[in-house]
N, C-alpha and C positions, 0 to 999 in steps of 0.2 A: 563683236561676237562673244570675247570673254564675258564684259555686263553681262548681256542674254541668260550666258548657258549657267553663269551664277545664279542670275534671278530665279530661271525654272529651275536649278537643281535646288534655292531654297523654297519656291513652292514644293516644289513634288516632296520634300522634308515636310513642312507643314502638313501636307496632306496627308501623307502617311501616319503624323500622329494624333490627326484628325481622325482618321479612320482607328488609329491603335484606340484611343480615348472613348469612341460609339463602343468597339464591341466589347472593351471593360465594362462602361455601361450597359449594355446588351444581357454580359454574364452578370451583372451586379443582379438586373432585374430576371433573370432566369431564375438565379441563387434563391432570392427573398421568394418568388413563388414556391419551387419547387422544393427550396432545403429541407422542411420538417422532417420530408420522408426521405428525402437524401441522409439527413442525420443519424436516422431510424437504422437506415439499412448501415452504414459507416460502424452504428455504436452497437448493433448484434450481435452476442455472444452467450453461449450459451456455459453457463457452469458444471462440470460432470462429475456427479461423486459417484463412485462405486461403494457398496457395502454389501459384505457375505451375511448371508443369509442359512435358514435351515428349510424353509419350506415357501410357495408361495401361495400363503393363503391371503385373504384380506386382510386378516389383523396385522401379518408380518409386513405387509404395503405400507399399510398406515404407519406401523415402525418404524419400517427403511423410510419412507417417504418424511417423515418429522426428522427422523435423525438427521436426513441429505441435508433439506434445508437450514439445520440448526449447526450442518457443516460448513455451509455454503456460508451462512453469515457471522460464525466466530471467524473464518478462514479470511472473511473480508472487512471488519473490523475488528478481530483482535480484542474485543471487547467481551467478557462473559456475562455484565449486568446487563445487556444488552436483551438476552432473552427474557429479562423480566415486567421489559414494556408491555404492560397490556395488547398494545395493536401488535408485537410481536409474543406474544404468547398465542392470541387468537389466531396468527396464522398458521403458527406452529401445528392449533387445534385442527385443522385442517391442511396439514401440509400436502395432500395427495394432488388437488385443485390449484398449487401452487407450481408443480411442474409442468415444465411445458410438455415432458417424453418421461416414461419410463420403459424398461424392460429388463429381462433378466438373459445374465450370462452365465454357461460352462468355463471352467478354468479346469483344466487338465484330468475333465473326466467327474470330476469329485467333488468341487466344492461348485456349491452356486450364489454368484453375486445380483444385487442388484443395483440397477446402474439410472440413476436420477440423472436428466437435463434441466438446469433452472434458468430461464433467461436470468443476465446479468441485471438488467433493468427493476428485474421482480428484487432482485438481493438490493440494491441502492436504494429503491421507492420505502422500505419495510425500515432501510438504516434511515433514511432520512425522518423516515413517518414516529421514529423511537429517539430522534436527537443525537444519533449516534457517530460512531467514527469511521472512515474508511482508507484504508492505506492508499497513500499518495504516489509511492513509486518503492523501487524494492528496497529491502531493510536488511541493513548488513546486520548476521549473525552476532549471536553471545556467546561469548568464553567462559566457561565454567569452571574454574575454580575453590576445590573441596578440599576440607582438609577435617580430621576428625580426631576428638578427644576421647580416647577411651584407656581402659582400665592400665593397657600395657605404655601407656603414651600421647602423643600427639604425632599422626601420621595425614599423608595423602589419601584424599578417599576414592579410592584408583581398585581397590580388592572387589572380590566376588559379592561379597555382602553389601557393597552400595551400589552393586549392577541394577536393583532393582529401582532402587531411588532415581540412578541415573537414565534408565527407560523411561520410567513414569514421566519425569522431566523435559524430556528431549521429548516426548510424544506430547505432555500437554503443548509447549512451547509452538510444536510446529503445525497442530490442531488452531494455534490463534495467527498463524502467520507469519511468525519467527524460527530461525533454526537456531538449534540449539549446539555448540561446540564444546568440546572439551580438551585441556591439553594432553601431551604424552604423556608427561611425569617421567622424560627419563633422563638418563644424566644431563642433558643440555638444558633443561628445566632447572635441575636439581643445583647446576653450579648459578642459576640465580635468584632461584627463589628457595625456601625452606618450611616445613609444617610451619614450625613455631613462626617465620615471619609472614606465613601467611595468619595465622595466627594471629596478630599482634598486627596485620592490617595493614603492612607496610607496603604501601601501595610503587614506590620506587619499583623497587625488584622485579614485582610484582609484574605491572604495564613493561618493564624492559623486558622480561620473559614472554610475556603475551604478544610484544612485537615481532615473533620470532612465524606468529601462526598470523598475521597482519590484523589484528582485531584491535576495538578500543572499546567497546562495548563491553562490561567484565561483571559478572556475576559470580561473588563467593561467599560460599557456606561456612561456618564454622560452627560446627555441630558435635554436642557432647552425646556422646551415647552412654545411655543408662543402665544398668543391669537387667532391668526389667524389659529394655527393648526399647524405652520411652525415649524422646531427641530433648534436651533443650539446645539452644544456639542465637545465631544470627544468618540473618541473608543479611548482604550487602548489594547497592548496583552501582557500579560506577562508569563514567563516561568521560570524556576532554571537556564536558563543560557542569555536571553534577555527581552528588554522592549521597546515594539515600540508604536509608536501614532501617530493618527489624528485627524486633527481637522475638524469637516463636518458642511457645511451650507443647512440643506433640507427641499423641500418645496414637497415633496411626500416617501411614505414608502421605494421604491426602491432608491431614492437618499441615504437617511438616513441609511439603512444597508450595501449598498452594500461598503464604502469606512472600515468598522469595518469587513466584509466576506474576503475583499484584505487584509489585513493587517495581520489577524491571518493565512489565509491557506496561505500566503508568507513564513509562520515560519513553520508551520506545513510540508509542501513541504519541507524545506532546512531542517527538521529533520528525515523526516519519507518517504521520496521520491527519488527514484533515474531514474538519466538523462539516456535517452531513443534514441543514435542518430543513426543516419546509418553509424555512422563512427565505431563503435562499432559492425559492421558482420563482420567488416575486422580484427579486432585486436581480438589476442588472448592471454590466460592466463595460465600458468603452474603451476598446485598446487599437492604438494606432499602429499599423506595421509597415514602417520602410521599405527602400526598395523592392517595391510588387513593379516592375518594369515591364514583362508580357503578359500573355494571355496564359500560360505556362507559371510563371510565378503566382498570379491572383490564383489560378486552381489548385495548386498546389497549397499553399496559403492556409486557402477556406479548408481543403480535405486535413492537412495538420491540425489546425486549433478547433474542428469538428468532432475531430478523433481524442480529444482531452478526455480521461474519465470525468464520469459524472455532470455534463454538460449538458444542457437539457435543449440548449436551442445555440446556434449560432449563425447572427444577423449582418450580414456587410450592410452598415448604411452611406457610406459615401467612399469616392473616391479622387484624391484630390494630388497631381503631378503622379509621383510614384508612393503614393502613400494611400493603404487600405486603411479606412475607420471599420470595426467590428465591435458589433453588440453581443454580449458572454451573459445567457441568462442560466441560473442553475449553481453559481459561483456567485458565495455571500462576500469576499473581500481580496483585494490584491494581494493579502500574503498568501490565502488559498491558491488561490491560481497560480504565485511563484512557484509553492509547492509543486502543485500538481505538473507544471513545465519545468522542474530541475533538472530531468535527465536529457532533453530537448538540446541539439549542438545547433538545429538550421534556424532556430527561432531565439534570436540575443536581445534579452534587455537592454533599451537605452536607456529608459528611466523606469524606476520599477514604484514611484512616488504617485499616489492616486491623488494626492494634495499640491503636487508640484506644478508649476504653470503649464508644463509639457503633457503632465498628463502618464499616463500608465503606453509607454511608448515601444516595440521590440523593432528590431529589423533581420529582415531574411537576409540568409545565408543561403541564397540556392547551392545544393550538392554540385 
């Protein structure tokens, strides 16, 4: 009777993962039918910019309506040449057509805003259609670091008269998708850094003060002021892995920040940004994912690597023991896509090598 009740308890094992393996297959083939617009609906979002207004006539539409869009896509690449693409220019020309919603709102009686909805898809199609960049996942803040030469000295530029430079700054910076920091300047600063070694660039002191506000990202000015009002100086940007500089001659606030806003979001971009082109609907990527074990793991799975920004399509083509194969069209290279999955704990790289014999391989981590 033992034989026996072996043998059927290893049927009825076989059978069960007879049936588990149909109805993966079953969802495999649901998936491939129905995904486009499963995707569709997964990757919907809409982008909401508000901007105060003074009246609403058509011309101030047309206004707000360009501005929103021309917020929506510095905010999501960080990029300012960006609106000098042709095919983003002309959409700009027409930015009203470009919204999915607008309308207007009261805030406290008095002012009146108007309040742009852009699908996200419309902001990705316009970076992709311009060659442009679109942030990969969040980007830790910069530290700002000032310090200024003028007639009575070399001091911290921490006073009233560089509150204006220090707005301008923190408001472009965070217009392109970056926040902008600054330190306290007060004695816990002071016992390790100094004007003159900021100064003189001494970046030691420097990054051990900055550790204090957890940043490594560091952006410092060093700027002479003139009598006449005029700057000359340097921006610096520095990080754990580069150090770049300029040196600026300005005779207005926007001369004088704008060549220290290029220099840092150039790095920030080549670190935290990934390339957006239309060559990238055509090519596609095969990635394998480990342990997919029930019906629960496979849905899960597909709804995670569906959910990637900028994804245009995602194809399960086979299924093989516990192992998902997925086709990723929309993502031009495997270091794209490591990006875009860095902050991802349920989905681990086993090989991350598109040349490797294994292949671009992850394995789930069910929660």
């Amino acid at each position: 009777m033992s034989g026996r009740s072996d043998a059927v308890n290893g049927l009825s094992l076989q059978y069960m993962c007879l049936i588990l393996r149909a109805l993966i297959g079953f969802l495999l083939l649901t998936f491939v039918i129905a995904g486009p617009s499963q995707l569709a609906l997964a990757q919907s979002g809409e982008v909401v910019i508000r901007i105060e207004v003074e009246d609403r006539s058509e011309d101030t539409i047309d206004r707000a309506s360009r501005e929103a869009l021309q917020t929506a896509l510095l905010k999501r690449s960080g990029d300012r040449a960006l609106l000098q693409h042709p095919a983003v220019e002309a959409a700009l020309a027409s930015a009203r057509t470009q919204l999915s919603l607008y309308q207007f709102e009261r805030v406290g009686g008095i002012m009146t805003r108007f309040v742009a909805q852009i699908d996200q898809a419309v902001v990705e199609n316009l970076i992709k259609t311009a060659n442009g960049t679109f942030w990969a996942e969040a980007r830790p803040p910069i530290l700002l670091w000032l310090v200024i030469d003028d007639p009575a000295g070399r001091r911290f530029g921490n006073t009233t008269v560089e509150q204006p430079l220090w707005e301008r700054l923190s408001e472009s910076f965070d217009a392109l998708g970056v926040k902008l920091r600054r330190p306290l300047y007060d004695l816990s600063d002071a016992v390790l850094v100094s004007p003159d070694g900021l100064w003189r660039r001494d970046f030691g002191p420097i990054v051990e003060a900055s550790e204090r506000y957890g940043m490594t990202h560091l952006l410092l000015g060093r700027l002479i002021r003139l009598s006449d009002g005029r700057y000359i100086g340097e921006w610096v940007y520095r990080d754990v892995s580069v150090k770049r500089a300029v040196s600026i001659q300005a005779d207005s606030l926007e001369t004088l920040i704008d060549p220290g806003i290029t220099l840092a979001m150039a790095e920030m971009r080549r670190q935290y940004a990934v390339a957006l082109t239309t060559d990238t609907e055509t090519l596609a990527l095969r990635v394998r994912v480990h342990n997919v074990v029930t019906r629960d793991d496979y849905r899960a799975v597909t709804v995670a690597m569906s959910g990637i920004q900028t994804l245009d399509h995602v194809r399960p083509v086979a299924v093989q023991g516990d192992t998902l194969t997925l086709e990723l069209q929309g993502v031009g290279d495997a270091k794209t896509l490591i990006r875009l999955m860095a902050r991802r704990t349920d989905l681990v790289w086993v090989s991350s090598d598109p040349d490797s014999d294994e292949g671009l391989v992850l394995a789930w981590q069910a929660p």
